[in-house]
C-alpha positions as CSV (number, residue, x, y, z in Angstrom):
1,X,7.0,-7.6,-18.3
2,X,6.9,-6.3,-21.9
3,X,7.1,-2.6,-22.1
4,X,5.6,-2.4,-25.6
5,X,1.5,-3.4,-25.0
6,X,-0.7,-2.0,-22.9
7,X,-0.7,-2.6,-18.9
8,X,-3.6,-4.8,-17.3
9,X,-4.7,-4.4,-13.7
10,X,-6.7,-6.6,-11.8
11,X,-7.9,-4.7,-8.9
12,X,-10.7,-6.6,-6.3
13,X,-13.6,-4.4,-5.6
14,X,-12.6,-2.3,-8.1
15,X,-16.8,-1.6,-8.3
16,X,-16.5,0.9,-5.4
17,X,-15.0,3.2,-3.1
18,X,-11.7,3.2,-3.6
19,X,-10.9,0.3,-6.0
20,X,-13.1,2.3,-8.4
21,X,-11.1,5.5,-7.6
22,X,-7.6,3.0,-8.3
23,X,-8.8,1.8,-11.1
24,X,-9.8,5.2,-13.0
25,X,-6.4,6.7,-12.0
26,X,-4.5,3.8,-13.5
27,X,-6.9,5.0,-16.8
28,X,-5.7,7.9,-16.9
29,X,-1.9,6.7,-16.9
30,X,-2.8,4.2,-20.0
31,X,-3.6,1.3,-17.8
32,X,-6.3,-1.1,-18.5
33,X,-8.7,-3.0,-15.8
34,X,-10.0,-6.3,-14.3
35,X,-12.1,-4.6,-11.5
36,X,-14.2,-7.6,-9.5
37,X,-17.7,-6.8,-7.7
38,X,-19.1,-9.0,-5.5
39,X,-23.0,-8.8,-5.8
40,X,-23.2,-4.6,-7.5
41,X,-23.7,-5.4,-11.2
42,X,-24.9,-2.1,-12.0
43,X,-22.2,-0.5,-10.5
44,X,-19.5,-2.8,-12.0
45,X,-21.2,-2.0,-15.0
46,X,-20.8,1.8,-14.6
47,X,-17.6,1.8,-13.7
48,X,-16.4,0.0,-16.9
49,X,-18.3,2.1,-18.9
50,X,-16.2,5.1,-17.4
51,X,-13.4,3.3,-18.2
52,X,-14.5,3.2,-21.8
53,X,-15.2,6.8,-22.0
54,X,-11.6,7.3,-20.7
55,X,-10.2,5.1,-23.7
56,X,-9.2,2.5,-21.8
57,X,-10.4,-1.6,-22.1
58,X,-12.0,-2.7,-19.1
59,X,-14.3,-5.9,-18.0
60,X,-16.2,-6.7,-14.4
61,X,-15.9,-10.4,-13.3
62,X,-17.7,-11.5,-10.5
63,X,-15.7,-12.8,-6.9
64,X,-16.3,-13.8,-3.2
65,X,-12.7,-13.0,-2.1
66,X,-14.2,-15.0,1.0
67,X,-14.9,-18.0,-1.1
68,X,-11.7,-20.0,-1.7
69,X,-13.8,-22.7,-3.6
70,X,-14.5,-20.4,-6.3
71,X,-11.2,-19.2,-7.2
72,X,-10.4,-21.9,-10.2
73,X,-12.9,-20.9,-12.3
74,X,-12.2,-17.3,-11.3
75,X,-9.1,-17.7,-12.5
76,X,-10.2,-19.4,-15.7
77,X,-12.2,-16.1,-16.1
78,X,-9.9,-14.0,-16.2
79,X,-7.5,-16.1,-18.7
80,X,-10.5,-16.1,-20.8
81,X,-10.6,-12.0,-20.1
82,X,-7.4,-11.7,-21.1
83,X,-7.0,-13.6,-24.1
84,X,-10.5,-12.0,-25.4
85,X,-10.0,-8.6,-24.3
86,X,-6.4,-7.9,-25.1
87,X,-5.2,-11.3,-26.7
88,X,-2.8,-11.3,-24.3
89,X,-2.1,-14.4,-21.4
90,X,-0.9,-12.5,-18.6
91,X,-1.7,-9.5,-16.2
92,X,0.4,-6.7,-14.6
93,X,-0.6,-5.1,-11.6
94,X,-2.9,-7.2,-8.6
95,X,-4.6,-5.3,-6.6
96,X,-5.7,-7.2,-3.3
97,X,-8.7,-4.4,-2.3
98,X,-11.5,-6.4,-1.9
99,X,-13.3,-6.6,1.4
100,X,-15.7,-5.6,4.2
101,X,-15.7,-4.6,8.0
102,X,-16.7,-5.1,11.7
103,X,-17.3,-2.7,14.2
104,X,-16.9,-4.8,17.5
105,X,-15.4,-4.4,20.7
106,X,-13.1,-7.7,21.2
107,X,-15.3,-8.9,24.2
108,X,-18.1,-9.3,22.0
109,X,-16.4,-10.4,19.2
110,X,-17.8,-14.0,17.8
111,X,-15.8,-17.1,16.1
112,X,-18.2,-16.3,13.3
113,X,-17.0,-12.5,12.6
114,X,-13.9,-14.1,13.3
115,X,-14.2,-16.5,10.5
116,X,-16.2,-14.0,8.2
117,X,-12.8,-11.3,8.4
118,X,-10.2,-14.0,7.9
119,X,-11.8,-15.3,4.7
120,X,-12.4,-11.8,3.6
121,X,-8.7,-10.5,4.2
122,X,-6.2,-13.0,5.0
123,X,-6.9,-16.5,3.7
124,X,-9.0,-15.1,0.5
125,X,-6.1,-12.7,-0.6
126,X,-3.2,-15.4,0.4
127,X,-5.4,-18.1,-1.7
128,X,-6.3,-16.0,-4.6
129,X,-3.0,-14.4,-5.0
130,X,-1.7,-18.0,-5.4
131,X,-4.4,-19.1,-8.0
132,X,-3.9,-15.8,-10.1
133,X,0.2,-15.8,-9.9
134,X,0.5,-18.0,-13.1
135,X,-1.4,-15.4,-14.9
136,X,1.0,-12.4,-14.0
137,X,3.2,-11.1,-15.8
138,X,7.1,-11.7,-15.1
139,X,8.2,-7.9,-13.7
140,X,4.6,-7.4,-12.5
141,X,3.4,-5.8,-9.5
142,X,1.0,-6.6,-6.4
143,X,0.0,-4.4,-4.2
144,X,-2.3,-5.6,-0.5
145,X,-4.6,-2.9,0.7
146,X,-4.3,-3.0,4.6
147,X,-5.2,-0.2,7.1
148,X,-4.1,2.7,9.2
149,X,-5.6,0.3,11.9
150,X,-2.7,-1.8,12.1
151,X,-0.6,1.1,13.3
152,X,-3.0,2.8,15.3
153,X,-5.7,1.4,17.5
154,X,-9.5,1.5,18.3
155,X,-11.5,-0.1,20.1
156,X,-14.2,-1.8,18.1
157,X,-11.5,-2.5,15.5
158,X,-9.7,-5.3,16.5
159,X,-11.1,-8.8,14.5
160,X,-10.0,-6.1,11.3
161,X,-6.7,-5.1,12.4
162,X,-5.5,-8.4,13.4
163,X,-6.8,-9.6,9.7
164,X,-5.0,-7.0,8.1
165,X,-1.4,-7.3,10.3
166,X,-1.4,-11.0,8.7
167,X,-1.7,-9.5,5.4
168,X,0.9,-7.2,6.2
169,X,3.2,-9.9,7.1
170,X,1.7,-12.0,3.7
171,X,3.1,-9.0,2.1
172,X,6.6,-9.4,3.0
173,X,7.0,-13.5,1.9
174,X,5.7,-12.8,-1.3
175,X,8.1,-9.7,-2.0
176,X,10.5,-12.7,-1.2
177,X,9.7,-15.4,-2.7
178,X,8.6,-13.7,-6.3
179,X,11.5,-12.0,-6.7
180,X,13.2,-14.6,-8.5
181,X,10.0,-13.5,-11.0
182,X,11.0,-10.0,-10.5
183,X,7.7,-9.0,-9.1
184,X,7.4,-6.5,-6.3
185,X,4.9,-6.7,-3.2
186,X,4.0,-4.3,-1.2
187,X,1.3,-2.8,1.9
188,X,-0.6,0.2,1.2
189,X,-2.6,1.1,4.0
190,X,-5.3,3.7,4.3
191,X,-6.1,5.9,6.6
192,X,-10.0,7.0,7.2
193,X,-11.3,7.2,4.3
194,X,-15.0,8.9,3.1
195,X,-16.6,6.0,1.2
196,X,-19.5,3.8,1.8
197,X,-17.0,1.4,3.9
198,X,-18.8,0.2,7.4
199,X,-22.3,1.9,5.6
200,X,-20.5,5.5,5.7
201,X,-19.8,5.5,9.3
202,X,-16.7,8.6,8.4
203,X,-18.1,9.8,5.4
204,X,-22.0,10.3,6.6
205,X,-20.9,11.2,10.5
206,X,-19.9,14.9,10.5
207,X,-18.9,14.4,14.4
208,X,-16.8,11.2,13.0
209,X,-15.0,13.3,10.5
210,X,-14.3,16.2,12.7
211,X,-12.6,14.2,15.1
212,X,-10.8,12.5,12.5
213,X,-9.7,15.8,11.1
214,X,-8.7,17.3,14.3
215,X,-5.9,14.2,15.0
216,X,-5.0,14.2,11.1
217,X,-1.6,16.7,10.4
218,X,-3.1,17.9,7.3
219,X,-6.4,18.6,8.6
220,X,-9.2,16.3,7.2
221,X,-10.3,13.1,5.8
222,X,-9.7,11.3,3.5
223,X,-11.2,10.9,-0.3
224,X,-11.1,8.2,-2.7
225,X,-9.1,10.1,-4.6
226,X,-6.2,10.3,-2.2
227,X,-6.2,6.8,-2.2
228,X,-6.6,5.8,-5.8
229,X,-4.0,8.2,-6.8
230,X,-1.3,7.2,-4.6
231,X,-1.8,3.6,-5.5
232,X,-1.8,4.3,-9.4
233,X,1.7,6.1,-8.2
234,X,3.1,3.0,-6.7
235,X,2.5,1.3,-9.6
236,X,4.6,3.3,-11.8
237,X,7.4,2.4,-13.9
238,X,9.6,4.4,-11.7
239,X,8.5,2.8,-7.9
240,X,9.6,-1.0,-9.3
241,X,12.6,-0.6,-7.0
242,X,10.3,-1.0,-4.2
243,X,9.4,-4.1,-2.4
244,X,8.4,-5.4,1.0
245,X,7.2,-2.3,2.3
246,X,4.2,-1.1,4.0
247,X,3.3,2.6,2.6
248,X,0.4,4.4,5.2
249,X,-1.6,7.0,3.3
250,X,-3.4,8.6,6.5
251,X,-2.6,12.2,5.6
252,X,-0.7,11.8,8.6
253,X,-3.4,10.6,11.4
254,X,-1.8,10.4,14.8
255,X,1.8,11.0,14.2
């Protein structure tokens, strides 16, 4: 990966919550963006114009992480991006973020919302990682946003979690087998987080936050900001030594 042009990252959902929050803390350590949205326009739209005012190059493509089918001419997208945008043919940084939930207790849980949160979090990042690896640069960096859920359990939470564990697990065989490539894979997993996620369940629930808060060491919930920082972190030129590891950002939830 050269060191002398700028970084790219291509970070899924990077319209929202906290792929937005990634992506304007990555602008403010001199990294440019690919941020995806799936139906938000005017959202992807705002957040590349934020971008902009930060000095950075951005540009919103549009993805169904859910829809393997589509990822070919995604990734002919972004090549186009790249080489009209920074006249460049590669990327640095991947950020697998994209996705959605389900609230459902496992009794009730149908092969469809099965289906829905495999495509969404499993087979869409495993397929669209493998599409987009071409494209990214040699020394490069990928990072797979999981959950606190995979550590801790609720009920209600498991069709997610079980999703997310794979990914975990996805993580680990690609820190192997792109080493050669000197890329680094790693988990970073969330705690609860106030965002829109699950239509604001945490962030619009004061009794959902307080008892969040009250099992949290450091006393509250968590922002975007939390989140976006510490993944700009990871990808610094000083973390490249790390690899295959799963890194929970929970403020310390249920220790």
């Amino acid at each position: 990966m050269s060191t002398t042009r700028t970084q790219i990252a291509l970070i899924t959902g990077g319209s929202r919550g906290l792929g937005r929050s990634m992506a304007l803390h990555l602008a403010d350590r001199g990294v440019d963006s690919i941020i995806t949205y799936h139906s938000r326009t005017d959202a992807a739209a705002e957040v590349v114009a934020e971008l902009n005012a930060r000095g950075r190059k951005a540009t919103a493509l549009q993805l169904d992480v859910a829809n393997t089918a589509s990822f070919d001419a995604f990734a002919g997208a972004v090549r186009e991006a790249l080489g009209t945008t920074w006249g460049s043919e590669r990327f640095d940084f991947l950020v697998n973020n994209g996705g959605t939930g389900a609230s459902v207790p496992f009794l009730e849980t149908t092969e469809a919302t099965f289906d829905e949160m495999m495509n969404v979090h499993l087979k869409g990042p495993f397929f669209l990682t493998q599409k987009l690896a071409p494209l990214l640069a040699d020394g490069g960096r990928i990072v797979n946003i999981s959950s606190g859920l995979t550590r801790m359990s609720f009920p209600g939470s498991s069709v997610y979690a079980v999703m997310k564990g794979g990914l975990e697990v996805l993580t680990r065989y690609l820190a192997k087998e792109l080493a050669p490539r000197k890329i680094s894979v790693n988990t970073f997993a969330p705690g609860p987080v106030a965002t829109d996620f699950r239509g604001g369940a945490i962030r619009d629930n004061p009794e959902v936050s307080k008892h969040i808060a009250a099992a949290t060491a450091l006393g509250r919930v968590g922002l975007p900001d939390d989140i976006g920082g510490a993944v700009a972190l990871l990808l610094a030129p000083e973390n490249h030594w790390i690899t295959g590891q799963r890194i929970e950002a929970s403020g310390g939830m249920l220790l």
